[in-house]
DSSP file (Angstrom, degrees, kcal/mol; ACC not computed):
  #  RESIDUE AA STRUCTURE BP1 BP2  ACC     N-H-->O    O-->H-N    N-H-->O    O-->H-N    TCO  KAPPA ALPHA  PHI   PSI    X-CA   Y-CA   Z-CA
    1    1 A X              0   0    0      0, 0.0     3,-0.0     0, 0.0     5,-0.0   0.000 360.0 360.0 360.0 140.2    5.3 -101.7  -13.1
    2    2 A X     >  -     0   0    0      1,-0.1     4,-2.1     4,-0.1     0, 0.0  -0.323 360.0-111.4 -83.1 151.9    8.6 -101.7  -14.9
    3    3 A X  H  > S+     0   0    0      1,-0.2     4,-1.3     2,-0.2     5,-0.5   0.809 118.9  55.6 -54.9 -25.3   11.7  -99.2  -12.8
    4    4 A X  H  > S+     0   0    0      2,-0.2     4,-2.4     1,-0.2     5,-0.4   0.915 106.4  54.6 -79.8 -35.3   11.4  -96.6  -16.1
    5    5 A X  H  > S+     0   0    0      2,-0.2     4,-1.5     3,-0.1     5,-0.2   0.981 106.2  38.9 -75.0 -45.4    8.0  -96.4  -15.3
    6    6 A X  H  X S+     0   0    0     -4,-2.1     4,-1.8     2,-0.2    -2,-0.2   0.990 118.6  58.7 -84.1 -57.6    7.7  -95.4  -11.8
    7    7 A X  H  X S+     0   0    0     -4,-1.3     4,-2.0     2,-0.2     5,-0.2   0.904 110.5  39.8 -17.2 -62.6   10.9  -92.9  -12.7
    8    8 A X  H >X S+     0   0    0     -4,-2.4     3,-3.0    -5,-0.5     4,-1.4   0.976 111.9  54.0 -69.0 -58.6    9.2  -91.1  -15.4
    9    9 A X  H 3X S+     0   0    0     -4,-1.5     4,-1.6    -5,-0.4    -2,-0.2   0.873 110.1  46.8 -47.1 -29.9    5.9  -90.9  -13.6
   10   10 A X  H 3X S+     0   0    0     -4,-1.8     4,-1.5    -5,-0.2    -1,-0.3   0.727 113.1  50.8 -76.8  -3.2    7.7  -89.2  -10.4
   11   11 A X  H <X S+     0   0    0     -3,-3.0     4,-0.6    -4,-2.0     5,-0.5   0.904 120.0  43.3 -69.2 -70.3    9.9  -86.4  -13.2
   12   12 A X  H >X S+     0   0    0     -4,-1.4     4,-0.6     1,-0.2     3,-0.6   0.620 110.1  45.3 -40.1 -32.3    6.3  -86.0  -14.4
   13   13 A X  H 3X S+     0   0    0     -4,-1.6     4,-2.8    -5,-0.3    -1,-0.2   0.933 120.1  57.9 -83.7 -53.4    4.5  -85.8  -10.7
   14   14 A X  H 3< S+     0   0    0     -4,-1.5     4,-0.3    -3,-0.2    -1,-0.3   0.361 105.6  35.9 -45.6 -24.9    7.7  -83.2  -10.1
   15   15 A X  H <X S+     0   0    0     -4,-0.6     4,-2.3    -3,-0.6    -1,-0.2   0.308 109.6  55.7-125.5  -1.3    7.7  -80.9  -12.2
   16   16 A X  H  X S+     0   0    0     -4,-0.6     4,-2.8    -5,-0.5    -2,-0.2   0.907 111.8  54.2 -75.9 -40.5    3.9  -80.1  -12.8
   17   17 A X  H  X S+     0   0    0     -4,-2.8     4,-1.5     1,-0.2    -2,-0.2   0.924 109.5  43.4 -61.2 -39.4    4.0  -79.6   -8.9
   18   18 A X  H  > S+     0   0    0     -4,-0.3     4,-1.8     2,-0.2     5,-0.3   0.971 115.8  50.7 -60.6 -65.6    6.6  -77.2   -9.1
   19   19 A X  H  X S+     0   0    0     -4,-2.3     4,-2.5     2,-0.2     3,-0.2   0.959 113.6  43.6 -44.6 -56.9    4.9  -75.5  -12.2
   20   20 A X  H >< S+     0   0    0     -4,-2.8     3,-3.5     2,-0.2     4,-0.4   0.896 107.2  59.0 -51.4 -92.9    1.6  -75.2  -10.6
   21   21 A X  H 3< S+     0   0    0     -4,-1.5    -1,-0.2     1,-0.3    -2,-0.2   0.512 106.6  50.6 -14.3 -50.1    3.2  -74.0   -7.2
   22   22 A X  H >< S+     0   0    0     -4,-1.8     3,-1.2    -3,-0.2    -1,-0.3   0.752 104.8  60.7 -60.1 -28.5    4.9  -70.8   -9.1
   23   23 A X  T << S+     0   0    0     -3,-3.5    -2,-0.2    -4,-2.5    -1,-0.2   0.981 102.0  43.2 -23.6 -89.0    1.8  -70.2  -10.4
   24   24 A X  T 3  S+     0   0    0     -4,-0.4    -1,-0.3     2,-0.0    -2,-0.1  -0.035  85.4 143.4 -56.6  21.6   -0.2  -69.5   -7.2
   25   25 A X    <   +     0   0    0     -3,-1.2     2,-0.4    -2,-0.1    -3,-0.0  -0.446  24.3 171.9 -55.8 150.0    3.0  -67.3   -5.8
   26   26 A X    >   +     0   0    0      0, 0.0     3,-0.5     0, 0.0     5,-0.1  -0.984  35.5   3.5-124.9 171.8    1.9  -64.1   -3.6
   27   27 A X  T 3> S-     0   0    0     -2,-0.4     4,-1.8     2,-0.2     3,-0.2  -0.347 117.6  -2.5  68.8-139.5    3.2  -61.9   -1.7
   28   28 A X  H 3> S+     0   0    0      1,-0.2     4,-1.8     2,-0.2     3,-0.3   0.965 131.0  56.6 -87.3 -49.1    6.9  -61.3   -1.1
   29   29 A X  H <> S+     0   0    0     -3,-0.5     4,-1.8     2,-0.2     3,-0.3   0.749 104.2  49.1 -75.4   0.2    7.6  -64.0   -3.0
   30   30 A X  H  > S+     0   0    0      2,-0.2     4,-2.5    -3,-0.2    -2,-0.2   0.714 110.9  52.0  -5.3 -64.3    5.8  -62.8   -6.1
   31   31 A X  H  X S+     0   0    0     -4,-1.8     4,-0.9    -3,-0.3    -2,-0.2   0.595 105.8  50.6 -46.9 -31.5    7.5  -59.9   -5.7
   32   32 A X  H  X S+     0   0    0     -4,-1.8     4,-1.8    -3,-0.3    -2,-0.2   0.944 117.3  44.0 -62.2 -59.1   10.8  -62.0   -5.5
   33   33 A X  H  X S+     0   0    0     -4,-1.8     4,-1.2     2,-0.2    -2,-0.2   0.722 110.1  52.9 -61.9 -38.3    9.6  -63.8   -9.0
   34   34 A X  H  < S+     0   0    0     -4,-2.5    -1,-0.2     2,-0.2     4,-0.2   0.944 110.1  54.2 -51.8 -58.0    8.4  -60.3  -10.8
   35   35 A X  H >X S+     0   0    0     -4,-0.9     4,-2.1     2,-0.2     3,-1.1   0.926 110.7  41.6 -52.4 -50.0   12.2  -58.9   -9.9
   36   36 A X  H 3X S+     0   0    0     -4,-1.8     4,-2.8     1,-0.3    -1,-0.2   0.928 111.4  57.3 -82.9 -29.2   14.0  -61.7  -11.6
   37   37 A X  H 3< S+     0   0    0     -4,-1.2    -1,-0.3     2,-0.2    -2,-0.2   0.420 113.1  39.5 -72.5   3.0   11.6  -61.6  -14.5
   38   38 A X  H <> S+     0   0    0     -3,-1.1     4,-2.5    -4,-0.2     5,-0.3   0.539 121.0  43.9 -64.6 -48.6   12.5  -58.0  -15.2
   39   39 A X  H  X S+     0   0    0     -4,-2.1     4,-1.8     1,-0.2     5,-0.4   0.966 106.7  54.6 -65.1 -51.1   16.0  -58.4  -14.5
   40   40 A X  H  X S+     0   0    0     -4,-2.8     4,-2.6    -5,-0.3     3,-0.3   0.964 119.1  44.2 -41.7 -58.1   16.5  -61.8  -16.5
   41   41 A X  H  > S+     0   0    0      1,-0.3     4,-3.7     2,-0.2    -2,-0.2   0.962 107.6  52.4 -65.4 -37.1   14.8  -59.2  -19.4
   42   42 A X  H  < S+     0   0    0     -4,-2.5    -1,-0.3     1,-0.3    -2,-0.2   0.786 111.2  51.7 -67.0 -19.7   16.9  -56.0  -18.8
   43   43 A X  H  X S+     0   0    0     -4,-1.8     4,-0.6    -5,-0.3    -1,-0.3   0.732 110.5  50.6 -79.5 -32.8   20.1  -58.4  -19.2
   44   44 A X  H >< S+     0   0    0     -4,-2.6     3,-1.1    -5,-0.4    -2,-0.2   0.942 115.8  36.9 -70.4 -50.5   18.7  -59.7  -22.3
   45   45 A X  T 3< S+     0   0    0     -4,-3.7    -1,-0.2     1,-0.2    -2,-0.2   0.431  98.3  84.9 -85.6  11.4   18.1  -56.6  -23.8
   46   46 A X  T 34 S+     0   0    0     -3,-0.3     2,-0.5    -5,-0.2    -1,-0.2   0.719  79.9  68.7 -65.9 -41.4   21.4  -54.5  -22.4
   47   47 A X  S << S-     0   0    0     -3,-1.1     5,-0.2    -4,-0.6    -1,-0.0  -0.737  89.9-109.8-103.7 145.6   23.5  -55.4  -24.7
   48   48 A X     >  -     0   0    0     -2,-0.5     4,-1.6     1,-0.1     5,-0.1   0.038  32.2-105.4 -48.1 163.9   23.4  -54.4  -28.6
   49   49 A X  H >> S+     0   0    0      1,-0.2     4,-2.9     2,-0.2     3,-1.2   0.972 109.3  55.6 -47.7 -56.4   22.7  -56.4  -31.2
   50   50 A X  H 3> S+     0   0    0      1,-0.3     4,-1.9     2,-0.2     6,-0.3   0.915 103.8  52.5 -70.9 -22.3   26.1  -56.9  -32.7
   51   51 A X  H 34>S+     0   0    0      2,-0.2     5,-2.0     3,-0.1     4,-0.4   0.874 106.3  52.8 -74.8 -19.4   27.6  -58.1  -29.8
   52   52 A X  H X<5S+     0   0    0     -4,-1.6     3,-2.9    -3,-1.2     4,-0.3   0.989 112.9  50.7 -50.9 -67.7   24.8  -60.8  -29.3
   53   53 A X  H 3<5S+     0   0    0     -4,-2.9    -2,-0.2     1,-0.3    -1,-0.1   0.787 109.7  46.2 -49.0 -34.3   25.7  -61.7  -33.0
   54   54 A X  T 3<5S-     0   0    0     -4,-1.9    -1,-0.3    -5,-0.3    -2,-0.2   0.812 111.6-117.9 -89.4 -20.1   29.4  -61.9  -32.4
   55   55 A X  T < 5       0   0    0     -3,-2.9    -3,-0.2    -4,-0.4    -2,-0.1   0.717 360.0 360.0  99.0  -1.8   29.0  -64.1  -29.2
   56   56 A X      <       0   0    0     -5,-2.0    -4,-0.2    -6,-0.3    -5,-0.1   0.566 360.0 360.0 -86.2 360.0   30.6  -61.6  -26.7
């Protein structure tokens, strides 16, 4: 198997495991992942419109 090949399959192997693992969270971390997904939104949505438009 060519080096580009065994590269991409391990990115691939890497980041499905990773997806899958947040999946299945409980517990305090869950709780960790719910808090930064509400904060990540309440930052989006803090500032008014026109100052998203302008880039500030």
């Amino acid at each position: 198997m060519k080096p580009t090949g065994i590269i991409t399959s391990a990115v691939l192997v890497g980041v499905a495991s990773a997806a899958l693992a947040h999946s299945g969270a409980t517990g305090i971390v869950k709780e960790r992942m719910d808090a930064m997904s509400a904060m990540g939104k309440a930052v989006k949505h803090g500032r008014p419109d026109d100052e998203r438009r302008d880039g500030v």
